[in-house]
C-alpha positions in Angstrom: -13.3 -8.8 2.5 -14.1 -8.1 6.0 -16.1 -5.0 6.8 -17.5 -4.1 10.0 -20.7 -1.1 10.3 -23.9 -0.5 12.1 -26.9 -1.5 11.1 -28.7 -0.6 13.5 -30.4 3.2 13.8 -31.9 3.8 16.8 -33.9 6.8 17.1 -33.3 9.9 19.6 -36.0 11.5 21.2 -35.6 14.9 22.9 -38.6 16.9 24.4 -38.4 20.2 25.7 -41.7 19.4 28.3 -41.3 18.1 31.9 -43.2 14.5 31.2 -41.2 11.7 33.3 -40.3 9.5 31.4 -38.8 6.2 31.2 -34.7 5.3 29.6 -34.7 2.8 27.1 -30.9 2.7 27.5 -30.3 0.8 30.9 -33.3 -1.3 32.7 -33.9 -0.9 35.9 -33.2 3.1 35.8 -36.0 5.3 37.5 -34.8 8.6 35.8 -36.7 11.7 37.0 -39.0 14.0 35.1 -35.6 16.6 35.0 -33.1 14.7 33.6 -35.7 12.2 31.7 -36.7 14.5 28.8 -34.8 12.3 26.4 -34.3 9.0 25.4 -31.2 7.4 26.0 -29.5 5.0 23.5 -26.9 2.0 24.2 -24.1 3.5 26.8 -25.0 6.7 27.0 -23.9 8.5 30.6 -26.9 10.7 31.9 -26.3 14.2 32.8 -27.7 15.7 36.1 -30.9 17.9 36.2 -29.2 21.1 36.7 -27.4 21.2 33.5 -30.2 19.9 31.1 -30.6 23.5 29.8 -26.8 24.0 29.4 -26.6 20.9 27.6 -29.3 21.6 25.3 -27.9 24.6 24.6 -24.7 23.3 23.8 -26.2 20.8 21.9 -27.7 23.6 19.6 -24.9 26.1 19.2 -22.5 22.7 18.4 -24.7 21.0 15.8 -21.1 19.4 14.4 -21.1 17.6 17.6 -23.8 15.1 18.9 -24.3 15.5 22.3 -25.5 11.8 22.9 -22.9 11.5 26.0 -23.5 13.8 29.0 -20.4 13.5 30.9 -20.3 15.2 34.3 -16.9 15.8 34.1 -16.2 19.5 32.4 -12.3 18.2 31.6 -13.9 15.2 29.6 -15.9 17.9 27.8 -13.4 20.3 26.6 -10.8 16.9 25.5 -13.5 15.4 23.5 -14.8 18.8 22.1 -11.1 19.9 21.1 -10.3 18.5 17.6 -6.8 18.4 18.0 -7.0 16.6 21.5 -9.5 14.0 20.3 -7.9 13.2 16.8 -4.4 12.6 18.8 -6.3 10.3 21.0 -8.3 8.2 17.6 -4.7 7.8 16.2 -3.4 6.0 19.1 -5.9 3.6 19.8 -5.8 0.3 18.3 -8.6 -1.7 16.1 -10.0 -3.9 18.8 -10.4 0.2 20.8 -12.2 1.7 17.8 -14.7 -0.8 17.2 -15.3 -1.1 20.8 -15.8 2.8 21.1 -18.2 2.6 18.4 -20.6 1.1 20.2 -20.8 3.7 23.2 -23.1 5.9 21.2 -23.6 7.5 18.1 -21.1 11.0 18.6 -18.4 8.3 19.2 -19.2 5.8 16.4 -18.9 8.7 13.9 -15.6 10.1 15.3 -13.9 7.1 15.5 -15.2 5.9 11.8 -12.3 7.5 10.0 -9.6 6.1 11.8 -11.1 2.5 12.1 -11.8 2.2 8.6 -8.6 4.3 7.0 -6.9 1.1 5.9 -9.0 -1.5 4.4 -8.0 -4.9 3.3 -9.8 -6.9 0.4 -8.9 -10.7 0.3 -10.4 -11.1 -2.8 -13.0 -14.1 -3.2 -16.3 -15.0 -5.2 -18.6 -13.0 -2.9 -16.3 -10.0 -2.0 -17.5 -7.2 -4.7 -21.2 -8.8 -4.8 -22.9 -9.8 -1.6 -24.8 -7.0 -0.6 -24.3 -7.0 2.6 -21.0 -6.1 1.9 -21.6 -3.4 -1.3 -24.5 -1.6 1.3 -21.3 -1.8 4.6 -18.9 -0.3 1.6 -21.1 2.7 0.8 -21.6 3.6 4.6 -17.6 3.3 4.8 -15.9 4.1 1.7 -15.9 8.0 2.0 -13.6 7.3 4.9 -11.1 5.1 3.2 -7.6 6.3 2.4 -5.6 3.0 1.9 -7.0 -0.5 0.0 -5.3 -3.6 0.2 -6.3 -5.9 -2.9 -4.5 -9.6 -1.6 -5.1 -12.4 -4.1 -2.7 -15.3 -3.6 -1.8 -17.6 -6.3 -3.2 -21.9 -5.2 -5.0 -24.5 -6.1 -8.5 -22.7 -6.4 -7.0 -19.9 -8.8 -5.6 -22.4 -11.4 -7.4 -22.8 -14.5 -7.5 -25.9 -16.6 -7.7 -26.0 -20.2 -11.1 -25.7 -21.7 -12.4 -28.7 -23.8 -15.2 -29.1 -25.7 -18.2 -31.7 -24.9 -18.1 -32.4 -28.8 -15.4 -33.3 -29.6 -13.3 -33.5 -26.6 -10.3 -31.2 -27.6 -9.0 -27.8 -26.3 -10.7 -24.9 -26.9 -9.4 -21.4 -27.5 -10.7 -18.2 -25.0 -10.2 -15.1 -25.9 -11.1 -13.0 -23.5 -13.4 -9.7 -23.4 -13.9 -7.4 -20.5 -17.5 -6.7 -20.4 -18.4 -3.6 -18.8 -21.9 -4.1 -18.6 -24.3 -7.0 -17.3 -26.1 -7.0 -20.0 -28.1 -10.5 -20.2 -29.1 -9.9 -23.5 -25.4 -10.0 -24.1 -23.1 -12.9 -24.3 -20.6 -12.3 -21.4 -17.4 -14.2 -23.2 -18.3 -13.4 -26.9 -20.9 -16.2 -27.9 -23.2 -18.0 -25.8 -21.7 -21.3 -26.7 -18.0 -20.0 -25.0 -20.4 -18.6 -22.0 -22.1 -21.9 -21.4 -19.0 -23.8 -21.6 -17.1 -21.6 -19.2 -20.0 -21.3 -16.5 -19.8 -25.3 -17.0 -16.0 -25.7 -16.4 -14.5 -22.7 -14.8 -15.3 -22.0 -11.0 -17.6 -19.4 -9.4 -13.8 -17.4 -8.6 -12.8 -17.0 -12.3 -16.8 -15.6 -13.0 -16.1 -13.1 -10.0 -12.7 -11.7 -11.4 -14.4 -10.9 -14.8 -17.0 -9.2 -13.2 -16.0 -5.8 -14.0 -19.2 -3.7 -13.1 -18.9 -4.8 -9.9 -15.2 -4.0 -9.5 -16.1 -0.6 -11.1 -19.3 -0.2 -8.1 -17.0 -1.1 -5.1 -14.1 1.0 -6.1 -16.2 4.3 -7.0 -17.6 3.7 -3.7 -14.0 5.0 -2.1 -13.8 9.0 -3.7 -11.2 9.4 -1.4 -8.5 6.5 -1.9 -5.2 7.9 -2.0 -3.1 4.3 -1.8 -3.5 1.2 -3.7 -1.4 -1.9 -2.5 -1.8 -5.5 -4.8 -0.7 -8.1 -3.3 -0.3 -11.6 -5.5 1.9 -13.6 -3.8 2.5 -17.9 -4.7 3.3 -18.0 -8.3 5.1 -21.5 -9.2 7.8 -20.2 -11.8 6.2 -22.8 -14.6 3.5 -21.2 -14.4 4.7 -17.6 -16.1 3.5 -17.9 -19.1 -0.3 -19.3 -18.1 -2.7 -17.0 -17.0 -4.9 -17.8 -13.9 -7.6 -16.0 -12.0 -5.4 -13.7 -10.4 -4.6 -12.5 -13.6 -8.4 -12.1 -14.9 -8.8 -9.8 -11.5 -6.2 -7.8 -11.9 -7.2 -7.2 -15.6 -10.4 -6.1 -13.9 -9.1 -4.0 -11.3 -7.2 -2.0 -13.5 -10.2 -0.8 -15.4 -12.3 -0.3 -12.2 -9.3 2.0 -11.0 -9.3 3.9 -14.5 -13.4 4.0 -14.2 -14.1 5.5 -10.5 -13.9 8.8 -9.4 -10.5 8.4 -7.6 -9.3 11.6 -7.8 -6.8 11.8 -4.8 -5.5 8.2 -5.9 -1.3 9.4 -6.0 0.0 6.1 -4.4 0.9 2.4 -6.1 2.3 -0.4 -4.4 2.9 -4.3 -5.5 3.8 -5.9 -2.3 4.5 -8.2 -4.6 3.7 -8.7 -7.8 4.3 -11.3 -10.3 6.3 -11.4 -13.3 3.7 -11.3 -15.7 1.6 -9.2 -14.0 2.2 -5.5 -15.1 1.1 -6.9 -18.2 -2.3 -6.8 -17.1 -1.9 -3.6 -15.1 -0.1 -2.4 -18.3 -2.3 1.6 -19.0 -3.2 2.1 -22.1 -2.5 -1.4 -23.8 -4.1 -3.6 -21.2 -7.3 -5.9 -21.5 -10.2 -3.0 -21.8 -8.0 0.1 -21.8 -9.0 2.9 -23.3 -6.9 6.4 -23.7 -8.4 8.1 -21.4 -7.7 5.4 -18.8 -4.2 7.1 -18.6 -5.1 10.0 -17.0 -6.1 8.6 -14.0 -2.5 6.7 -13.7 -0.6 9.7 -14.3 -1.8 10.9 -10.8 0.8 8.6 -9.1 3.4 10.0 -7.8 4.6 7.5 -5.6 5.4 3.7 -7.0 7.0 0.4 -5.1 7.4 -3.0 -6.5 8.1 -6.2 -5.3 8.4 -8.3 -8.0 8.8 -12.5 -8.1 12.3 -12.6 -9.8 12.1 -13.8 -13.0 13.5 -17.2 -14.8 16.5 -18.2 -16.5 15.4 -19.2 -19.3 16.7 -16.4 -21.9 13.4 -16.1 -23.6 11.5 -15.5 -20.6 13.4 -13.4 -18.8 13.8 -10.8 -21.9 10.1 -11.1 -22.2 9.3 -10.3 -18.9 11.9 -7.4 -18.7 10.1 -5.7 -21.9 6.8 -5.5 -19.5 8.9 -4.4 -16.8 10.7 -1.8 -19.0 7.5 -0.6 -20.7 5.4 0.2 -17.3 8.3 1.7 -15.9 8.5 3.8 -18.7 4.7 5.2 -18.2 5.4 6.1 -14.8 8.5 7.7 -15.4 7.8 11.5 -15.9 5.8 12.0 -13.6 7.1 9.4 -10.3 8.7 11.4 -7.3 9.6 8.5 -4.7 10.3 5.1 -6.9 11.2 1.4 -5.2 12.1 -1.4 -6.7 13.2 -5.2 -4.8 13.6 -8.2 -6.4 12.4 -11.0 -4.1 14.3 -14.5 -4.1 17.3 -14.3 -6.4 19.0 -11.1 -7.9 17.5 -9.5 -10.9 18.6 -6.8 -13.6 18.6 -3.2 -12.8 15.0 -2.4 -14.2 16.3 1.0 -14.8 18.8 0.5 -17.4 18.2 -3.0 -19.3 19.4 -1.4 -22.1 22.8 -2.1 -20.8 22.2 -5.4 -19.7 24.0 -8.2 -21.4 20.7 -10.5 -21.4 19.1 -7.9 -23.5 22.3 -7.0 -25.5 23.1 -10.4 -26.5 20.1 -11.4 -28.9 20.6 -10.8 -32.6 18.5 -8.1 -33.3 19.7 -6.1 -30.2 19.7 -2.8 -32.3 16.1 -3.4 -32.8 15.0 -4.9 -29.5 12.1 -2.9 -28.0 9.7 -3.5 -24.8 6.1 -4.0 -24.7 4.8 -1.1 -26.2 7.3 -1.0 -29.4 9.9 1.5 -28.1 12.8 0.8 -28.4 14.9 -0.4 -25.1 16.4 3.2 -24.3 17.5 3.8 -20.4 14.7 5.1 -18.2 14.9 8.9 -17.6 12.5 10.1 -14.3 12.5 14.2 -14.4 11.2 14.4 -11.1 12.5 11.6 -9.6 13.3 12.6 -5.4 14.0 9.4 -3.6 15.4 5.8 -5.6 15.6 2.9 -3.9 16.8 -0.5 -5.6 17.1 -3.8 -3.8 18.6 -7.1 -4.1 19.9 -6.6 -7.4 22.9 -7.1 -9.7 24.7 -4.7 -12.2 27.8 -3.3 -13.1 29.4 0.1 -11.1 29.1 1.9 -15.0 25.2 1.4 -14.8 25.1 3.3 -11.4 27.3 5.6 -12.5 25.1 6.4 -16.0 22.0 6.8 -13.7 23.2 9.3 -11.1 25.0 11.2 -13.8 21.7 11.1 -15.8 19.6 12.2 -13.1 21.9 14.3 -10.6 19.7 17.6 -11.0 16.7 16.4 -9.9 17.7 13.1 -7.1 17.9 14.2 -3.8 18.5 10.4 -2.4 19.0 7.0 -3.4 20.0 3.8 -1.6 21.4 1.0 -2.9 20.6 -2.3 -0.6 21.8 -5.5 -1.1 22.9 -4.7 -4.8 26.1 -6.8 -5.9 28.4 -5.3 -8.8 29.3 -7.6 -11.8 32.0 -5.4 -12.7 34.2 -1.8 -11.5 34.0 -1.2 -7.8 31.8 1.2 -5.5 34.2 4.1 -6.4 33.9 4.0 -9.6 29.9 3.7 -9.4 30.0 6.7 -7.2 32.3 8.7 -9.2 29.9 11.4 -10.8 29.4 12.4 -6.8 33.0 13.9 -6.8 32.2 15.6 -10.4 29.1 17.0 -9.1 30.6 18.2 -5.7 34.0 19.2 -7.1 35.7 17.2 -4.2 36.5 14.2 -2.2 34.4 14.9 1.1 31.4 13.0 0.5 33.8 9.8 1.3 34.5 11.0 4.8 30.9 11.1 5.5 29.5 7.9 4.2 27.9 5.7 6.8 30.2 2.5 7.7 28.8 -0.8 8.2 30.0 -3.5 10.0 28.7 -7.0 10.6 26.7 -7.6 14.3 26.1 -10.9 15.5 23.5 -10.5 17.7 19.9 -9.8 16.2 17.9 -7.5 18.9 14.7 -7.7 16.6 12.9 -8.8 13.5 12.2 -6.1 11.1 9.4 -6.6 8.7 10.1 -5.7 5.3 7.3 -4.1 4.3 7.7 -1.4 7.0 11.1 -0.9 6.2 10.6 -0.2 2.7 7.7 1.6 2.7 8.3 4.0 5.1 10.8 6.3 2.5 8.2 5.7 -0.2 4.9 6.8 2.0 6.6 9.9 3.4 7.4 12.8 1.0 10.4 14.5 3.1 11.8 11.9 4.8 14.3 13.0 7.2 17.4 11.1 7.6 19.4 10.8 10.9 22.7 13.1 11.1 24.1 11.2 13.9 27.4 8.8 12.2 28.5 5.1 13.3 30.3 4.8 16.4 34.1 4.5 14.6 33.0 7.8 12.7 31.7 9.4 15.9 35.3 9.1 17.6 37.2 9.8 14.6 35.5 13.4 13.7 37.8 15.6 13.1 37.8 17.9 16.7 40.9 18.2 19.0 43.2 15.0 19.5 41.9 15.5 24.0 37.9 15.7 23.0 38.2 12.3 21.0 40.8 11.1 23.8 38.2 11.9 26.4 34.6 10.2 24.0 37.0 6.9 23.7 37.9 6.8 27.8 34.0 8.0 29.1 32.3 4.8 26.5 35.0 1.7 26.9 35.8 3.0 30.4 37.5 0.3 32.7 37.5 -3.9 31.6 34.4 -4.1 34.6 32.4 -1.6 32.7 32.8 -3.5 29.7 31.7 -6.3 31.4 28.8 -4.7 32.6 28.0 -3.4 28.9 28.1 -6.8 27.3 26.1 -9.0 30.3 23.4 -6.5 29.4 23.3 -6.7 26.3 23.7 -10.7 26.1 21.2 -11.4 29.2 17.6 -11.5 27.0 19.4 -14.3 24.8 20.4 -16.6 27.9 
C-alpha cells in the first residue's frame, strides 16, 4: 500500500507588533518590519505592507480558510475563496498536480487532500495493515477516502504447501480460526503446537492475512468508504478446490468490513474474483461471521462481478454455482444496479441456474440446493434498476422468464456478448411486446454492424463500471446511421440527409483518406 502525507508541522507565527523580523521561508529575503510580522512557511507568496491589516482581517472573519498564501492578485483571491470555482479546479488536476500542490503551503495541502486521496489502492503484502508508518499516514488520510482498492494476485508467494509434522513426517490437518484479538496469552491457530508449526512453515504473507485486528484497525480508519473493489486475479484452474493466502485475506477482510464503522459503504465490486471466492466473502456463513455482520452488507446497493469462469468438470462447476447462487441470493432484495461477466470462456446465467441443464441433470435435482441449503429457486431482485450480463450462454426462455419476472421494477438491461443455446432473440424478447401491447420497440432497437477499423482501445473496467457507478445513467437518443436515414419523415427530408452525407465519389474519398490516414 502506497500512502503519501506530511509529516512535517511547521509552526506559524503571527504578531500583531512592528518587530522586523526575519522569513524562515526563502533565504536571502530582507523582508521589512511591515510585511515581516509573520513567519512564512515553504512557498508561501508575501503580501505587500499595505494590505497586512486587510489580510489579517480576512484571515479572522474566514477562519475556514488559512490565509498562509498572500496573493496580490484580487482575481486569484475570489477563485480560490469560491468553493465551487476551486472544487472544479481540484477535480481536474491529476495526481502528480495534487501532490505537487500540497507542498505550496498548508491552506493548499488541506484543500487538495480530498481529491488526492479519494481513491486508494491496497496491494496487499506482509507489512501493508501493520507498519506504522503506514497505520499513523492511514489515520491522517482515511476520513477522506471514498473508494479502496483491495488487489491480491494469485503466485508463487501466495501458494501454500501442505503442512507436515516434524514427528512423524505426515500431513497435518489446519482448521482454521479467525482470531479477533492478539491475545498472546492465546494460541493464535487453536493450540500452540499448530501455532508453532505454522510460524515454522507458512510465510510471513499467510501470518499477515490472518491478522484480523489489524484488518479491523485499517478499515475503521476509513468512516467514509462508500466503494469496495477486490481484485484477485491469477488463479490456475487446479487450483479451485485449495485454499491459498488470498483466500485467508479475504476471509479477513470480510470481517474487518462487517466490524468498522462503514456506514456510507453502498458499493461492491470483484474486478475479478475467483471461483471459490464468495465462499469466503459468503455473509453470515463465512469464516468468523456473526448475524449481525449482515447488516452492514445489506447497505449495498450497487454489486459487479468478474468472476474466473469456472471448470468443466460437472462436480465443480455445480459446486461453485451453489456459492454463486447463494451470494447472489443475499444481495438480491435489496441490489439496485447488478453486473455480472464471465471472464475467459462462457458461463451459466447466474440468475436462473435453476434452469440450467448442468444443475438439472444430477439425480437428486428436486432436492438440489446452494450453499446455504435453499433450494435452487430463480433469483428474484425487487428493486432491481439496471442488469447487465456478459459473456454468457443460455437459452431465449431464461431471458424471457427474467424480464417477465421482473418487468415492474427493471428500467434497463443489456445483454453483451450472450450466446443463445436454444429459441431466438424474438422469442427472448417476447414479454416486451406483452408488456407494451405492440410491436414498436423493434423499430427502435439499436443496429449493429461489424467495423473493421479499431479507432481505440477501451478498457473494460471503465466500460462496465460506468452504468454500475452512476445511479441514473442517461442513455444516448441519437440511432445508427441506417436508422437515422430511414426514420419515418417525408420521402425529400431522407432524400436530402442521404445526398448532403455520401455527397459526390470525391467527397467520399475525402471521408475515407481521413479516416484511414492515422493507420498508414
Amino acid at each position: 500500500m502506497h500512502l503519501q502525507c506530511d509529516t512535517s508541522h511547521p509552526q506559524l507565527k503571527r504578531t500583531v507588533s512592528g518587530e522586523s523580523r526575519g522569513s524562515s521561508g526563502s533565504k536571502g529575503s530582507n523582508v521589512s518590519s511591515a510585511s515581516s510580522n509573520r513567519t512564512l512557511l515553504f512557498g508561501e507568496i508575501p503580501s505587500p505592507a499595505s494590505s497586512i491589516a486587510d489580510d489579517l482581517k480576512t484571515y479572522r472573519s474566514t477562519s475556514s480558510i488559512c490565509n498562509l498564501v498572500m496573493s496580490t492578485s484580487p482575481a486569484f483571491q475570489r477563485f480560490w475563496m469560491t468553493e465551487s470555482t476551486r472544487e472544479s479546479f481540484l477535480g481536474h488536476c491529476a495526481a502528480e498536480e495534487l501532490s505537487s500542490l500540497r507542498l505550496v503551503c498548508h491552506d493548499f495541502g488541506a484543500r487538495a487532500a480530498p481529491f488526492l486521496f479519494e481513491d486508494l489502492t491496497i496491494t496487499f503484502n506482509s507489512r501493508s495493515f501493520t507498519k506504522p508508518a503506514r497505520i499513523r499516514a492511514l489515520d491522517k488520510i482515511g476520513k477522506h477516502v471514498k473508494t479502496v482498492t483491495f488487489h491480491m494476485p494469485h503466485s508463487n508467494q501466495t501458494f501454500l504447501p501442505p503442512l507436515i509434522d516434524a514427528m512423524t513426517g505426515g500431513e497435518k490437518a489446519f482448521h482454521y480460526e479467525p482470531q479477533l484479538q492478539n491475545n498472546p496469552k492465546v494460541p493464535r491457530y487453536g493450540t500452540w503446537d499448530m501455532t508453532e508449526l505454522l510460524l515454522q512453515q507458512y510465510p510471513s504473507l499467510f501470518h499477515a492475512a490472518t491478522n484480523v485486528p489489524s484488518f479491523v484497525r485499517a478499515f475503521s480508519a476509513m468512516p467514509g468508504l462508500q466503494h469496495l473493489k477486490v481484485s484477485c486475479p491469477g488463479q490456475e484452474p487446479f487450483y479451485h478446490y485449495r485454499r491459498d493466502i488470498v483466500d485467508y485475506a479475504l476471509i479477513s477482510l470480510r470481517i474487518a468490513i462487517e466490524r468498522a464503522p462503514l456506514k456510507e459503504l453502498n458499493t461492491l465490486s470483484f474486478l475479478p474474483i475467483h471461483a471459490a471466492g464468495l465462499l469466503y466473502m459468503q455473509p453470515g456463513i463465512g469464516f468468523g461471521a456473526t448475524p449481525t455482520g449482515t447488516r452492514r452488507w445489506s447497505q449495498i446497493n450497487k454489486l459487479a462481478i468478474h468472476m474466473e469462469s469456472v471448470s468443466n468438470e460437472r462436480s465443480t462447476q455445480t459446486d461453485h454455482l451453489r456459492m454463486l447462487h447463494s451470494y447472489l441470493r443475499f444481495f438480491a432484495p435489496h441490489v439496485r444496479r447488478l453486473l455480472f461477466r464471465w471472464r475467459d470462456t462462457r458461463g451459466p446465467s447466474p440468475f436462473s441456474l435453476d434452469h440450467e441443464p448442468c444443475m438439472q441433470g444430477s439425480a437428486a435435482s428436486a432436492r438440489e440446493t446452494d450453499g446455504n441449503g435453499h433450494h435452487l429457486k430463480s433469483l428474484k431482485f425487487p428493486q432491481l434498476k439496471y442488469m447487465e450480463l456478459e459473456n454468457a450462454i443460455m437459452d431465449s426462455s431464461q431471458i424471457s422468464r427474467f424480464i417477465h419476472r421482473h418487468r415492474r421494477v427493471l428500467a434497463e438491461f443489456n445483454f453483451e456478448d450472450v450466446h443463445l443455446r436454444t429459441g431466438t432473440w424474438d422469442e427472448a424478447l417476447a414479454p416486451l411486446s406483452r408488456i407494451a401491447g405492440n410491436d414498436d420497440w423493434r423499430r427502435k432497437q439499436e443496429e449493429f454492424m461489424d467495423v473493421p477499423i479499431v479507432f481505440s482501445p477501451v478498457d473494460e473496467e471503465p466500460r462496465i463500471l460506468g452504468p454500475l457507478l452512476e445511479e441514473h445513467v442517461e442513455r444516448p437518443r441519437g440511432m445508427t446511421l441506417s436508422r437515422w436515414l430511414s426514420k419515418s419523415k417525408s420521402s425529400a427530408s431522407a432524400k436530402r440527409a442521404k445526398e448532403q452525407f455520401w455527397g459526390s465519389s470525391e467527397h467520399m474519398k475525402k471521408f475515407l483518406r481521413a479516416s484511414l490516414s492515422p493507420w498508414r
